[in-house]
N, C-alpha and C positions, 0 to 999 in steps of 0.2 A: 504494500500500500504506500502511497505518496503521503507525502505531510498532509498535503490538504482533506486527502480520507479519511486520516486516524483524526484531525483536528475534527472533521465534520462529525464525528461522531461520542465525541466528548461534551457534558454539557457545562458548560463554562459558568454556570452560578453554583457549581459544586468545585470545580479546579480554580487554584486560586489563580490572579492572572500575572504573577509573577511565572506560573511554571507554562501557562500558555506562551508567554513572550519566548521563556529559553528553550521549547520544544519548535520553535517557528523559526529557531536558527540551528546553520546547516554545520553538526558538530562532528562532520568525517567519519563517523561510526556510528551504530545501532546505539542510542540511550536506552539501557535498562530501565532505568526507572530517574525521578525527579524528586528531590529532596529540598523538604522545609524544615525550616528550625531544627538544621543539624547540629549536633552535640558533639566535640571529635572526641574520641575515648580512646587514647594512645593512637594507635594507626586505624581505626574503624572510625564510622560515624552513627549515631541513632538519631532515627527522623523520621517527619511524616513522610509516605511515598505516595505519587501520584505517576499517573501514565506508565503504570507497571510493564514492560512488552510482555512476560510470563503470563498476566492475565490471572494470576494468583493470589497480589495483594490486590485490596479493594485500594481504591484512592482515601488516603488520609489514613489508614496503618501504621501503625509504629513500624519501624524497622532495623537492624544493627547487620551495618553492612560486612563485607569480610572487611582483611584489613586489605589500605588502597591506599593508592601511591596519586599526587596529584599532576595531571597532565596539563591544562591550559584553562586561562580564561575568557572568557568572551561575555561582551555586555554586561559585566559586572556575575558574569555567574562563574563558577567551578567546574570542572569535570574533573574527576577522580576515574582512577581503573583500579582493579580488582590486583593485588601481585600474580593471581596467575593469569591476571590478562586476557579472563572472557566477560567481563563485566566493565560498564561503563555507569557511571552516575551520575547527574548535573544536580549540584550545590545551589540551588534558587537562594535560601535563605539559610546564613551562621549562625546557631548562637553566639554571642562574647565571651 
């Protein structure tokens, strides 16, 4: 599916629209999933998750992710990978 299919079927008064903005840029790899008010707990992070690709977590789940190594940022967001390198996660929102 293109952006524009998975976005069209999200309803956006439930996704916040911090994660719709970072899901609408083009981050070179498959995003797992989008994370709010992540918490970093040594090399992991726990947060809400939205736009899960698994189809597993509902949107706004807790989550604690493996631990992940930080690759780029774009328009104020984060991506993280996974150390073994099949997961991808974009950082919407840090805690302090």
């Amino acid at each position: 599916m293109i952006k524009r299919q998975v976005l069209g079927l999200v309803d956006p008064a439930v996704v916040p629209s911090g994660v719709l903005i970072a899901s609408s840029l083009d981050w070179g790899v498959t995003v797992d999933a989008y994370l709010i008010d992540a918490a970093r707990m040594g090399g992991r992070y726990a947060a809400q998750a939205y736009l899960d690709r698994s189809g597993e977590i509902r949107d706004g789940m807790t989550v604690v992710t493996p631990e992940v190594t930080q690759i780029s940022r774009k328009g104020g967001f984060l991506m993280v990978r996974s150390l073994s390198q099949k997961d991808h996660y974009v950082i919407v929102t840090e805690q302090s």
